[in-house]
Structures are given as C-alpha cells and as structure tokens.
PDB file of N, CA, C, O and CB in Angstrom:
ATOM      1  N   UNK A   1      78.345 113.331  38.961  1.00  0.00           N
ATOM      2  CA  UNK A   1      78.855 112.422  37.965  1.00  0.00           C
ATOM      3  C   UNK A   1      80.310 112.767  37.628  1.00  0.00           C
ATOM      4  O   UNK A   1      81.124 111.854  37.763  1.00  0.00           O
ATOM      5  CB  UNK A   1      77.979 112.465  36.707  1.00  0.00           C
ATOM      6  N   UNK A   2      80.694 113.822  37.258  1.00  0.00           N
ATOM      7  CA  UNK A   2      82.039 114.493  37.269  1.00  0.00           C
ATOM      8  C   UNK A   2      83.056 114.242  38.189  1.00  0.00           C
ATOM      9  O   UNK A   2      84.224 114.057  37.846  1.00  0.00           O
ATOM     10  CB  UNK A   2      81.891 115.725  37.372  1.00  0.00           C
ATOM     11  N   UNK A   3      82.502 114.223  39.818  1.00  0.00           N
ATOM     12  CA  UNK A   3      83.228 114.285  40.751  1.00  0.00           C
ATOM     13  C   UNK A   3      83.242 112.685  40.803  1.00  0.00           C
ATOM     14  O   UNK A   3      83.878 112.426  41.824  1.00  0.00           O
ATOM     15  CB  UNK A   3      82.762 115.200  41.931  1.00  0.00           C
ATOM     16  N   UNK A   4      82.941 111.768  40.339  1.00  0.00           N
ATOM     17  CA  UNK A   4      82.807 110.559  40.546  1.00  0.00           C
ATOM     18  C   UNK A   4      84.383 109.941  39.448  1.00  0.00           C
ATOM     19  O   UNK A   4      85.475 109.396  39.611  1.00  0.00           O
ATOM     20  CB  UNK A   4      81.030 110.102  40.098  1.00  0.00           C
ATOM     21  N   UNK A   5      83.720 110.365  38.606  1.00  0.00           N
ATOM     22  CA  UNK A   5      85.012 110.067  37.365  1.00  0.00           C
ATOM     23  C   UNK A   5      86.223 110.736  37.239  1.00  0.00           C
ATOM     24  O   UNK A   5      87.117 110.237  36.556  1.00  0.00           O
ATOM     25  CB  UNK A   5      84.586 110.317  36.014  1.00  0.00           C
ATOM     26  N   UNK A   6      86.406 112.060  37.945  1.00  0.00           N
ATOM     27  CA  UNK A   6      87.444 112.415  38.615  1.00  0.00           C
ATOM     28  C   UNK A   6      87.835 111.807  40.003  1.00  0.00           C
ATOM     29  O   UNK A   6      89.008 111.437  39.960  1.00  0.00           O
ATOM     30  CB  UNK A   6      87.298 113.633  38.693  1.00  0.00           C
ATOM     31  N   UNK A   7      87.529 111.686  40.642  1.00  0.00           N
ATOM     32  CA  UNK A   7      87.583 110.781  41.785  1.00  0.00           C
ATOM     33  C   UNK A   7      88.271 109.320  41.548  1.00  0.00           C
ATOM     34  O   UNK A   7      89.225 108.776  42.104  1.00  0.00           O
ATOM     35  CB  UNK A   7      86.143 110.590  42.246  1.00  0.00           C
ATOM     36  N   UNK A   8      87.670 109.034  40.822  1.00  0.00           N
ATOM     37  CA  UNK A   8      87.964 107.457  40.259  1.00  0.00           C
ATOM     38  C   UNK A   8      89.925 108.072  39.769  1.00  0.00           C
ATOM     39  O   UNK A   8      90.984 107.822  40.345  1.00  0.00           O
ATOM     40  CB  UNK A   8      86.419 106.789  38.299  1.00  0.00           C
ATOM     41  N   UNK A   9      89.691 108.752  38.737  1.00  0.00           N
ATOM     42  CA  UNK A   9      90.945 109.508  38.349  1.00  0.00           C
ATOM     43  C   UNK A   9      92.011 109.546  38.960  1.00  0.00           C
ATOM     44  O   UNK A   9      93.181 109.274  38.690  1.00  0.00           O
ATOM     45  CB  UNK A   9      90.804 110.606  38.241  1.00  0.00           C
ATOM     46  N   UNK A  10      91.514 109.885  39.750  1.00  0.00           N
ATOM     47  CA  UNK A  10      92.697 110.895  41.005  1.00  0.00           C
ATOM     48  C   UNK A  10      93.748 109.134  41.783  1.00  0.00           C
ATOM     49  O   UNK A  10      94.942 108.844  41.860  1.00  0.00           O
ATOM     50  CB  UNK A  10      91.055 112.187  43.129  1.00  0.00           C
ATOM     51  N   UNK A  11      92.390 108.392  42.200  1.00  0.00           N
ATOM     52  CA  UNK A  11      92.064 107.443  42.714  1.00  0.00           C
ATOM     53  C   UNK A  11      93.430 106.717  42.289  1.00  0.00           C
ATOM     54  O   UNK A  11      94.392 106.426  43.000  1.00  0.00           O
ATOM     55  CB  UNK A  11      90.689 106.969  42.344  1.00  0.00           C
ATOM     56  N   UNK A  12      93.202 106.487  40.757  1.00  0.00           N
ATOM     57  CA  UNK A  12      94.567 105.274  39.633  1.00  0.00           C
ATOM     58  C   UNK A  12      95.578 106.214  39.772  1.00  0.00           C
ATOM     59  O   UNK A  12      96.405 105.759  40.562  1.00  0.00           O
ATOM     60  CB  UNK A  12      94.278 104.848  37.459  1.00  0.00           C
ATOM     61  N   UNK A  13      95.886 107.280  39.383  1.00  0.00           N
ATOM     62  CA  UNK A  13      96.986 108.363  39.257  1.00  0.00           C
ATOM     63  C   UNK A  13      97.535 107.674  40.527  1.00  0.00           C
ATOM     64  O   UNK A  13      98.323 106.728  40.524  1.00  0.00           O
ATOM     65  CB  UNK A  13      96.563 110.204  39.287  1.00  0.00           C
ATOM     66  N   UNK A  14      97.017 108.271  41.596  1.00  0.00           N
ATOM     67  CA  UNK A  14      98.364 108.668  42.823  1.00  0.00           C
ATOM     68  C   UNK A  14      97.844 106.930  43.330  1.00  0.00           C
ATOM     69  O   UNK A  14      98.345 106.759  44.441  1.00  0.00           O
ATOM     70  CB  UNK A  14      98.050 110.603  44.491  1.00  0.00           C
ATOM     71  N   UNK A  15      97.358 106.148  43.074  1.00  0.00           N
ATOM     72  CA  UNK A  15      97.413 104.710  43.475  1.00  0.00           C
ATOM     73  C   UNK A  15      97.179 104.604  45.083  1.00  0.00           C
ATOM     74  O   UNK A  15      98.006 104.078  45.828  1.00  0.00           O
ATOM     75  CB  UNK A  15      98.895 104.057  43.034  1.00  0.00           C
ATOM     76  N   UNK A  16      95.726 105.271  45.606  1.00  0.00           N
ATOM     77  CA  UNK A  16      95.388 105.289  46.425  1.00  0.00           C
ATOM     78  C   UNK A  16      94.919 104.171  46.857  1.00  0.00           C
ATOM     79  O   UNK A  16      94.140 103.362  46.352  1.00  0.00           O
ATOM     80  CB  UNK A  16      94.912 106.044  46.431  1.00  0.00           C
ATOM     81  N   UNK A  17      95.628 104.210  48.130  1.00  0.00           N
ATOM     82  CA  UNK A  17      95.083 102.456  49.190  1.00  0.00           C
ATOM     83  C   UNK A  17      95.135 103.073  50.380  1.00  0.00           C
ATOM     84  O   UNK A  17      95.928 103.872  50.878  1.00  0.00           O
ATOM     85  CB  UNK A  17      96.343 100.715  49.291  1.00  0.00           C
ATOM     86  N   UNK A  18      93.888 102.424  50.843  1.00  0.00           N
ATOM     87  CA  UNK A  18      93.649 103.035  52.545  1.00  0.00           C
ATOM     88  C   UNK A  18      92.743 104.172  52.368  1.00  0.00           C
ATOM     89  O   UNK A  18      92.464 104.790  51.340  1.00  0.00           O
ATOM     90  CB  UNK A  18      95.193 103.691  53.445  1.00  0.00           C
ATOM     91  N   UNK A  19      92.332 104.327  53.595  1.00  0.00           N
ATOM     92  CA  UNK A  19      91.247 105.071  54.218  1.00  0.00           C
ATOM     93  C   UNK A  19      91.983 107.033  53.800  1.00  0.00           C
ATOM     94  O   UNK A  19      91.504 108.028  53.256  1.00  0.00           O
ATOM     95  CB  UNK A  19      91.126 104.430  56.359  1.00  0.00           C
ATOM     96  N   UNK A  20      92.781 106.826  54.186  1.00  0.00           N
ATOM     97  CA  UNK A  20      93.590 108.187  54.316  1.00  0.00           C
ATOM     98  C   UNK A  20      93.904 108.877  52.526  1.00  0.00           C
ATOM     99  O   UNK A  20      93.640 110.006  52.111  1.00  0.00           O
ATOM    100  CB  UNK A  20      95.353 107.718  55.281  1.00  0.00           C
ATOM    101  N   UNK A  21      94.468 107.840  51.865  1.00  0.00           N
ATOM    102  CA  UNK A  21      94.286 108.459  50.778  1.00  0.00           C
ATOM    103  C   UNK A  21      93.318 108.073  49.856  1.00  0.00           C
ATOM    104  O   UNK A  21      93.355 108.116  48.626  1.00  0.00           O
ATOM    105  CB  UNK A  21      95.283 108.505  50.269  1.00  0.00           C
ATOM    106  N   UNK A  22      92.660 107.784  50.428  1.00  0.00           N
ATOM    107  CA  UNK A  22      90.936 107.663  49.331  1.00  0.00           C
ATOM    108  C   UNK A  22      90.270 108.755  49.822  1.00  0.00           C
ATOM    109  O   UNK A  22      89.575 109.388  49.028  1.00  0.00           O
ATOM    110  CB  UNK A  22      89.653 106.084  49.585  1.00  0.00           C
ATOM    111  N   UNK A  23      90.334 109.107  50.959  1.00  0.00           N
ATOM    112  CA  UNK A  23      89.444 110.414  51.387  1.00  0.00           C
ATOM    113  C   UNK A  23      90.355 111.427  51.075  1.00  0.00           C
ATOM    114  O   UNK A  23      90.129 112.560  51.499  1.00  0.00           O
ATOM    115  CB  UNK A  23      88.935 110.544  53.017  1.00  0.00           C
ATOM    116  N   UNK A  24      91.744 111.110  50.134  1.00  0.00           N
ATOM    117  CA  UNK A  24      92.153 112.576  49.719  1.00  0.00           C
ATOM    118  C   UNK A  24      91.602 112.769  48.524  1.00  0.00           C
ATOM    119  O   UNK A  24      91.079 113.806  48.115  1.00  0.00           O
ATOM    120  CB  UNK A  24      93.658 112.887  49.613  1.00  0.00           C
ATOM    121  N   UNK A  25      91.719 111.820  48.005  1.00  0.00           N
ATOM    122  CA  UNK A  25      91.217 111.572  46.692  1.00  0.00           C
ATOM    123  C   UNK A  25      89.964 111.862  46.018  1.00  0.00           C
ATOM    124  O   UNK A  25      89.734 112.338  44.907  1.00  0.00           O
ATOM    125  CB  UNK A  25      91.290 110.514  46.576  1.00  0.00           C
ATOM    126  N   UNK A  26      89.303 111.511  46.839  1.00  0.00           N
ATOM    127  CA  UNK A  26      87.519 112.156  46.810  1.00  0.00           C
ATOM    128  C   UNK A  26      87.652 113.708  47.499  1.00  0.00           C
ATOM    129  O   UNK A  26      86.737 114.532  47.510  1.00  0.00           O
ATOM    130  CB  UNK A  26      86.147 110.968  48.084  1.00  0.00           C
ATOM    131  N   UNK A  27      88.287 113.801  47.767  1.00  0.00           N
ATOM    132  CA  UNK A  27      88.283 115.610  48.339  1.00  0.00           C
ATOM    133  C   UNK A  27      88.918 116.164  46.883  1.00  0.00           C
ATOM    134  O   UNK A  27      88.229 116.887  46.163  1.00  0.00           O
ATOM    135  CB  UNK A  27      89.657 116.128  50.121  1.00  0.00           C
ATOM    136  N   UNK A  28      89.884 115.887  46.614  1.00  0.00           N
ATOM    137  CA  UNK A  28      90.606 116.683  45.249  1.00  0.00           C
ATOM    138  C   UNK A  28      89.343 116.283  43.689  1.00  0.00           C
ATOM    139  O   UNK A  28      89.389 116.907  42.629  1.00  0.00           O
ATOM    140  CB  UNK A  28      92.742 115.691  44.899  1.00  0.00           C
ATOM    141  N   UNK A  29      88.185 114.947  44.037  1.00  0.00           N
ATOM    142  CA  UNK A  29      87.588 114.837  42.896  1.00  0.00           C
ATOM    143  C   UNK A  29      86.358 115.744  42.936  1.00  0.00           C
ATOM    144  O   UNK A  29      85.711 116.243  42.015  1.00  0.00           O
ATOM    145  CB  UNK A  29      87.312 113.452  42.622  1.00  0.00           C
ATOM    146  N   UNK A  30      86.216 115.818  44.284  1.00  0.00           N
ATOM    147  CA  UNK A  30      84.968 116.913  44.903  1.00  0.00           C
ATOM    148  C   UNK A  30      85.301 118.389  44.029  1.00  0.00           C
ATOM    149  O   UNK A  30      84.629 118.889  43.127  1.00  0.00           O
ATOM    150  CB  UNK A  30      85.169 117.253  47.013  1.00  0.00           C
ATOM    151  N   UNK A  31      86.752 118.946  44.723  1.00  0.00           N
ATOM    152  CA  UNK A  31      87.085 120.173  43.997  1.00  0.00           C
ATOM    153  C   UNK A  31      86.922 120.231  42.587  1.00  0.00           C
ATOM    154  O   UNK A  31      86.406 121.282  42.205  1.00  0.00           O
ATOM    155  CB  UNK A  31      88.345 120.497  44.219  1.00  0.00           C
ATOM    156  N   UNK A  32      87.222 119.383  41.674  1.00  0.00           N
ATOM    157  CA  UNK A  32      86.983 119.166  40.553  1.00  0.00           C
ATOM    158  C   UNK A  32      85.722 119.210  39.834  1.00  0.00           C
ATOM    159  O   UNK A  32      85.645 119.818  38.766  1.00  0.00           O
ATOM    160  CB  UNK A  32      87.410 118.295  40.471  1.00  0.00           C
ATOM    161  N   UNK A  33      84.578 118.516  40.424  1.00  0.00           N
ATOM    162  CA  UNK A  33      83.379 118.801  40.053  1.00  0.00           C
ATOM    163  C   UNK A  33      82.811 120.113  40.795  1.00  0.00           C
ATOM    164  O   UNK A  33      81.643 120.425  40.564  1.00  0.00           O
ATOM    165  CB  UNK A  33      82.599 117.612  40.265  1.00  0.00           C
ATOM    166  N   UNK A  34      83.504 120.817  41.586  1.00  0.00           N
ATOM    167  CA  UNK A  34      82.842 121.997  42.646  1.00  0.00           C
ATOM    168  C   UNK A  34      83.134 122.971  40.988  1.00  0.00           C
ATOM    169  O   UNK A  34      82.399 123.329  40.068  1.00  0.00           O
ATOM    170  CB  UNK A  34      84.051 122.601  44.720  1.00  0.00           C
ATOM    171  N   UNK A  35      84.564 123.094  41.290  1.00  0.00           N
ATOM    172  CA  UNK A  35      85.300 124.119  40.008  1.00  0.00           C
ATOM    173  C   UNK A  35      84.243 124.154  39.186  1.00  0.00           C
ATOM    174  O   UNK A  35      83.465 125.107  39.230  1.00  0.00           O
ATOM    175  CB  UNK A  35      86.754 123.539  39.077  1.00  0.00           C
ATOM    176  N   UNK A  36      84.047 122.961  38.194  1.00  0.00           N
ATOM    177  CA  UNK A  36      83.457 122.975  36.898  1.00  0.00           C
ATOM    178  C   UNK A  36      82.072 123.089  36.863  1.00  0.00           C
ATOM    179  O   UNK A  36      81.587 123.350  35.762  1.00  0.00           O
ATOM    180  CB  UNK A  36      83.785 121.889  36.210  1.00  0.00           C
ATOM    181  N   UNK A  37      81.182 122.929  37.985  1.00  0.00           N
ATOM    182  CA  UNK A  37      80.257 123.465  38.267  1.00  0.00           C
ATOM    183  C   UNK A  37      79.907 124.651  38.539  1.00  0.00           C
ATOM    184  O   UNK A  37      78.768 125.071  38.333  1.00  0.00           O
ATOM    185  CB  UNK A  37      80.031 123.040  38.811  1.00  0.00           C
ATOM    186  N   UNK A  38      81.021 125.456  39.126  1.00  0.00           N
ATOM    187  CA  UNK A  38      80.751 126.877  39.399  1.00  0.00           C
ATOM    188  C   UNK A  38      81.241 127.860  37.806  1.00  0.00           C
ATOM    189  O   UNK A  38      80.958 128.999  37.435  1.00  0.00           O
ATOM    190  CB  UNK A  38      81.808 127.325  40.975  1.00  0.00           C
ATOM    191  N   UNK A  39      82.208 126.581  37.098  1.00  0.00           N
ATOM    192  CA  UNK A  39      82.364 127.792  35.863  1.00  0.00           C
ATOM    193  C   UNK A  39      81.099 127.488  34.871  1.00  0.00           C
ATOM    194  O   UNK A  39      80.659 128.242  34.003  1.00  0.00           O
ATOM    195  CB  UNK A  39      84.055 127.643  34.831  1.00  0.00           C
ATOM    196  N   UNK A  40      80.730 126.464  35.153  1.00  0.00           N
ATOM    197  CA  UNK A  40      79.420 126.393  34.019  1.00  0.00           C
ATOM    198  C   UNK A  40      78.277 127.151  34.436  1.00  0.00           C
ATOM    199  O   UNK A  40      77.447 127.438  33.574  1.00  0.00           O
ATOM    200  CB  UNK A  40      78.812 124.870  33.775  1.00  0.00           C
ATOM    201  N   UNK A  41      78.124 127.471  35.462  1.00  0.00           N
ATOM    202  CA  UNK A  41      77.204 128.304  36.204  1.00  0.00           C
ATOM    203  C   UNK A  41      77.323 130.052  35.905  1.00  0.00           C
ATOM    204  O   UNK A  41      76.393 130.846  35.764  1.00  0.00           O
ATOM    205  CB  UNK A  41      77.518 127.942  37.782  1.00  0.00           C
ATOM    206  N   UNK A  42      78.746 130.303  35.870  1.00  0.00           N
ATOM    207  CA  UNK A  42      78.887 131.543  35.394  1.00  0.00           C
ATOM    208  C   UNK A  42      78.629 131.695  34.033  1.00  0.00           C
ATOM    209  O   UNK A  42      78.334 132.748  33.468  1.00  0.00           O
ATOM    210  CB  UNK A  42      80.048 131.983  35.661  1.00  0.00           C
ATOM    211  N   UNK A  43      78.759 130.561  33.523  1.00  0.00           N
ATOM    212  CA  UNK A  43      78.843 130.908  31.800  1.00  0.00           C
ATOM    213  C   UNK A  43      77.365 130.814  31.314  1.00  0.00           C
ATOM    214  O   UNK A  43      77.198 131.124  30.134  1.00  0.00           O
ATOM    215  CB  UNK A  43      79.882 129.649  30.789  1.00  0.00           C
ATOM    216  N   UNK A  44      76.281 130.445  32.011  1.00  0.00           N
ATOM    217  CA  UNK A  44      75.056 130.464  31.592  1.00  0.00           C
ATOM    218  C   UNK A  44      74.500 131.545  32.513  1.00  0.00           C
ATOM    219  O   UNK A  44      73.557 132.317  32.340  1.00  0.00           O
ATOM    220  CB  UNK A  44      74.388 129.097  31.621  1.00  0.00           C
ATOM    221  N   UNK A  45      75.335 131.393  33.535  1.00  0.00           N
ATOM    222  CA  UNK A  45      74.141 131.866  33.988  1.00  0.00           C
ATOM    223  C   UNK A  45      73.002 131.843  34.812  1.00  0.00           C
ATOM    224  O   UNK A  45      72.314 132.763  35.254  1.00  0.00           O
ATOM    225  CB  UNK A  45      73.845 131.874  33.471  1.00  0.00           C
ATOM    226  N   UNK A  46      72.926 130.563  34.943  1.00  0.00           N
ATOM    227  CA  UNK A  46      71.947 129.713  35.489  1.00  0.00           C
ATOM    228  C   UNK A  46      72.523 128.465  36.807  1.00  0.00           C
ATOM    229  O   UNK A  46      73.635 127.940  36.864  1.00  0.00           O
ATOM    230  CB  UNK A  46      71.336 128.970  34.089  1.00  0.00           C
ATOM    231  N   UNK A  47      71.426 128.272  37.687  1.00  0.00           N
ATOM    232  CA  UNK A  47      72.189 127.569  38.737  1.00  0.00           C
ATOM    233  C   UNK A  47      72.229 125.894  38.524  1.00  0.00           C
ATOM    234  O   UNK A  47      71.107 125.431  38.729  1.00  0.00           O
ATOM    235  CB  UNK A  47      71.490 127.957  40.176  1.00  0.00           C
ATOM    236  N   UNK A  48      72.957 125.141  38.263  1.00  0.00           N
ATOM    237  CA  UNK A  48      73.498 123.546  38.175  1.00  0.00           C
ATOM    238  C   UNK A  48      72.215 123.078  39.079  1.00  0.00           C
ATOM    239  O   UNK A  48      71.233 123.339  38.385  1.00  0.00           O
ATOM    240  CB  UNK A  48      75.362 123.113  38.975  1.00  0.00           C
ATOM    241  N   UNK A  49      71.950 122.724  39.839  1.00  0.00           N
ATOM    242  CA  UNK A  49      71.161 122.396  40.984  1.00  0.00           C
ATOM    243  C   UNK A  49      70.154 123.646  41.312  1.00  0.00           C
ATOM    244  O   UNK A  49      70.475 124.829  41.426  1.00  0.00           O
ATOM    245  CB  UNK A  49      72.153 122.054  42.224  1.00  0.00           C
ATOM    246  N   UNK A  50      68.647 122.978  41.453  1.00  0.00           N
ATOM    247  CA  UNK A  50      67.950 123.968  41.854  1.00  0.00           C
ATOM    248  C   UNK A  50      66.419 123.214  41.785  1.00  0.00           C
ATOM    249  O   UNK A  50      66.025 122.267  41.105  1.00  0.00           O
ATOM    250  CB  UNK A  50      68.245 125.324  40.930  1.00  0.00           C
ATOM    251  N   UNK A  51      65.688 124.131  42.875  1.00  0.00           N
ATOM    252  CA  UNK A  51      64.377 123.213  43.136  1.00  0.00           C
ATOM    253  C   UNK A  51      63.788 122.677  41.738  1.00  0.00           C
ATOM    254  O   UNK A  51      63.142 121.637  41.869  1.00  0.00           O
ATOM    255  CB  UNK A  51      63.122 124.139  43.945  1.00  0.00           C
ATOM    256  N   UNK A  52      63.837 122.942  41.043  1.00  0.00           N
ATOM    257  CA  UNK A  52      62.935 122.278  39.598  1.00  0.00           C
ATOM    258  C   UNK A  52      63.633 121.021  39.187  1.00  0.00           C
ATOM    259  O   UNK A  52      62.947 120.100  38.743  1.00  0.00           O
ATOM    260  CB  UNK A  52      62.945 123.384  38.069  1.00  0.00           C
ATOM    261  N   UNK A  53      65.158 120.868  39.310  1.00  0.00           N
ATOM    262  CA  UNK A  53      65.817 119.909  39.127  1.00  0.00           C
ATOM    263  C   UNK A  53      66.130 118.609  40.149  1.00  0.00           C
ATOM    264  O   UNK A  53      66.368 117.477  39.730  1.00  0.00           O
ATOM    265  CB  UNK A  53      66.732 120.493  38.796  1.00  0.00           C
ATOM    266  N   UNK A  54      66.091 118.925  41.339  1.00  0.00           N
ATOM    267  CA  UNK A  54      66.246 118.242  42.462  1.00  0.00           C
ATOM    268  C   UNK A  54      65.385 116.532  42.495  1.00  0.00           C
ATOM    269  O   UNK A  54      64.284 116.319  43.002  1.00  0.00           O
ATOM    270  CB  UNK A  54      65.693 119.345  43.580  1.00  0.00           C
ATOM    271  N   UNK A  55      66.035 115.781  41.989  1.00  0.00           N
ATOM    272  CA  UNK A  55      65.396 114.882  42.397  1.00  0.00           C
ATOM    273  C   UNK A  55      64.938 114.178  43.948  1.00  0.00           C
ATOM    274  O   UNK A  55      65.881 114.343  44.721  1.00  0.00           O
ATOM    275  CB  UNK A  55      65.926 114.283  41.769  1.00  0.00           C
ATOM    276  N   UNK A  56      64.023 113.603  44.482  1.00  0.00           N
ATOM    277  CA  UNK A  56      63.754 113.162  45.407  1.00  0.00           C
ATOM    278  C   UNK A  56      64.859 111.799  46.587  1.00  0.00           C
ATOM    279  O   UNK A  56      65.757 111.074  46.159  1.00  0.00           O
ATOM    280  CB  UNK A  56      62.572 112.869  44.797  1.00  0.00           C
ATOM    281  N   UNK A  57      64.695 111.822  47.058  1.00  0.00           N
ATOM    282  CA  UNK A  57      65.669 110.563  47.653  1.00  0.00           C
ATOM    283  C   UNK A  57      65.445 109.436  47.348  1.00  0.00           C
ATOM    284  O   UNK A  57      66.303 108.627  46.994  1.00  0.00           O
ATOM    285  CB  UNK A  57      65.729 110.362  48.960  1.00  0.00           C
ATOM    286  N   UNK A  58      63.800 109.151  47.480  1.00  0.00           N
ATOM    287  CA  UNK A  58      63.605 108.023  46.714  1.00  0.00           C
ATOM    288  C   UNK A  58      63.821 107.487  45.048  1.00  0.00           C
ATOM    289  O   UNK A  58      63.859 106.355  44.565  1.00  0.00           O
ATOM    290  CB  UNK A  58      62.522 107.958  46.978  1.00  0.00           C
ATOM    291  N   UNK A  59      63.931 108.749  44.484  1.00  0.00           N
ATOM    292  CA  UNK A  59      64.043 108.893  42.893  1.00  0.00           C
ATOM    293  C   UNK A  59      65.395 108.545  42.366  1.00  0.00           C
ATOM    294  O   UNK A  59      65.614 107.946  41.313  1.00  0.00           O
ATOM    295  CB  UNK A  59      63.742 110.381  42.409  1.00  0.00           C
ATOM    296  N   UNK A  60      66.746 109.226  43.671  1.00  0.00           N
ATOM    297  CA  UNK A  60      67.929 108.974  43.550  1.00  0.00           C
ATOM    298  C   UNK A  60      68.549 107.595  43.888  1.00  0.00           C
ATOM    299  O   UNK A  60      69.571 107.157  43.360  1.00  0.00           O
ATOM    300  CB  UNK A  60      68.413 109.853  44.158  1.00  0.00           C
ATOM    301  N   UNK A  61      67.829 106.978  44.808  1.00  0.00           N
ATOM    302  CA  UNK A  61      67.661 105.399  44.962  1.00  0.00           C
ATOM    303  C   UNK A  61      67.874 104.571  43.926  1.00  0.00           C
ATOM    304  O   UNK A  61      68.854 103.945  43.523  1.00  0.00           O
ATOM    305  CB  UNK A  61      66.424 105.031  45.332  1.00  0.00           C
ATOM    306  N   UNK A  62      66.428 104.727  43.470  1.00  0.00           N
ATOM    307  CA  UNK A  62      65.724 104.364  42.326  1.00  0.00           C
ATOM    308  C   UNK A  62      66.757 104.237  41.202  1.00  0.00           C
ATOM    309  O   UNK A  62      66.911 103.113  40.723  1.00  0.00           O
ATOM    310  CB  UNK A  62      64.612 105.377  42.013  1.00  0.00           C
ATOM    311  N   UNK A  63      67.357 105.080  40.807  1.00  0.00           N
ATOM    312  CA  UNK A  63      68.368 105.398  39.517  1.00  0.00           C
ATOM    313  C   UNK A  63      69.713 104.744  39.975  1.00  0.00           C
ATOM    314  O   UNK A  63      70.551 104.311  39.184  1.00  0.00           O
ATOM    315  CB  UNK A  63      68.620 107.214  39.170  1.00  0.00           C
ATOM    316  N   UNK A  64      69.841 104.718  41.460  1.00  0.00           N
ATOM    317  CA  UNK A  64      71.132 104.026  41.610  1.00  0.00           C
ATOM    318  C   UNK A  64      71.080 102.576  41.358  1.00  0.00           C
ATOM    319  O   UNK A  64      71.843 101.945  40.625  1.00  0.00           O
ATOM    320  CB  UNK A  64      71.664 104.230  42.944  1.00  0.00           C
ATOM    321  N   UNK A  65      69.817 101.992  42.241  1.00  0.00           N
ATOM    322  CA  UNK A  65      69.715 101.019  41.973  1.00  0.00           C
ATOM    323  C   UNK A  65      70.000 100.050  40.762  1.00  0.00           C
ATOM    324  O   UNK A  65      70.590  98.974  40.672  1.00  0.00           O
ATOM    325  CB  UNK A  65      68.967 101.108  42.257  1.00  0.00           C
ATOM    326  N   UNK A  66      69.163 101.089  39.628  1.00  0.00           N
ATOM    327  CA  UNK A  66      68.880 101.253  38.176  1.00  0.00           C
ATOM    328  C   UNK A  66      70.521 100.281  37.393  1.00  0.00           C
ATOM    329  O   UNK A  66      70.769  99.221  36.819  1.00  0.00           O
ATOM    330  CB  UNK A  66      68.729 103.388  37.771  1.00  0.00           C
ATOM    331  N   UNK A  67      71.173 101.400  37.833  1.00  0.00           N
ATOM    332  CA  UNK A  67      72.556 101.685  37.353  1.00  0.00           C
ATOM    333  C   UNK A  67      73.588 100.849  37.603  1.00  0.00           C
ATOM    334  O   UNK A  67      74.579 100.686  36.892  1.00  0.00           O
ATOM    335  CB  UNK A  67      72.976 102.789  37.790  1.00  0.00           C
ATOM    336  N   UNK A  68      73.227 100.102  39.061  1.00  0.00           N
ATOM    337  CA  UNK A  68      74.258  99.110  39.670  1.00  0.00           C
ATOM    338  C   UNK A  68      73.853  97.826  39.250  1.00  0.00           C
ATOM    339  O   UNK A  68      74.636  96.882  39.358  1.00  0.00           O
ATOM    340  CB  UNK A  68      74.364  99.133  41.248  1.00  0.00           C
ATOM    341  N   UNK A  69      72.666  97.673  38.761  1.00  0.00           N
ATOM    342  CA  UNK A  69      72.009  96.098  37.868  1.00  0.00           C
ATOM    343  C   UNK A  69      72.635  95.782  36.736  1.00  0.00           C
ATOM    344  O   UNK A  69      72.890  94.635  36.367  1.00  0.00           O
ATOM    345  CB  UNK A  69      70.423  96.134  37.277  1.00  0.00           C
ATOM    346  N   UNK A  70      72.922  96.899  36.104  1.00  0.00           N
ATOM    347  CA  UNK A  70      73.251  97.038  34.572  1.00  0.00           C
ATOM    348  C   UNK A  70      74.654  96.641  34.468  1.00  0.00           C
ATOM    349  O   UNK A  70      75.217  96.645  33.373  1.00  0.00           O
ATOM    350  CB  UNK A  70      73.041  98.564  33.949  1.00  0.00           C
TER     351      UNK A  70
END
C-alpha cells in the first residue's frame, strides 16, 4: 500500500511518461515501502509479512476486485 502511494508520488513529481520512466518510478516507490518496512520491523520487532498474515491469491483477488468497484 505504501509502495503504491509512493509510486503514484514519485510518478507526478518527476512527470513520468513511458515505459522507461514508470519502471523507474515504481523501483524508487518499491525502495520506499522496502525502507519503511524494514524500519518498522526493527522497531517492533516483529516481521511485516509472515505465514499468519499472508493472505491467499484468491483472497488478494477478491479485495482487489473489492476495491476497483468502489
């Protein structure tokens, strides 16, 4: 979700058009949610992602679907 709205971010800032700088763009929004995932991870403690949390493929579908109706 992070890397999405940074992404988007990055996206308006540097006024990305084309293939070339949209895939920079999602690489620098990736780092962004990587970063802030790994510092929230240190600060608890605990891992962001992990079998108890993992939703299914079909489940992640499901919610996209959900989300793109609305």
């Amino acid at each position: 979700m992070l890397g999405e709205a940074a992404t988007t971010e990055i996206t308006r800032v540097d006024d990305a058009q084309g293939v070339r700088e949209s895939k920079t763009a999602a690489r620098k929004g990736g780092e962004v949610a990587g970063t802030a995932r790994k510092d929230l991870e240190r600060k608890t403690r605990k891992k962001v992602v992990s079998p108890e949390n993992y939703l299914g493929i079909s489940q992640k579908r499901q919610k996209l679907l959900k989300g793109k109706g609305s």
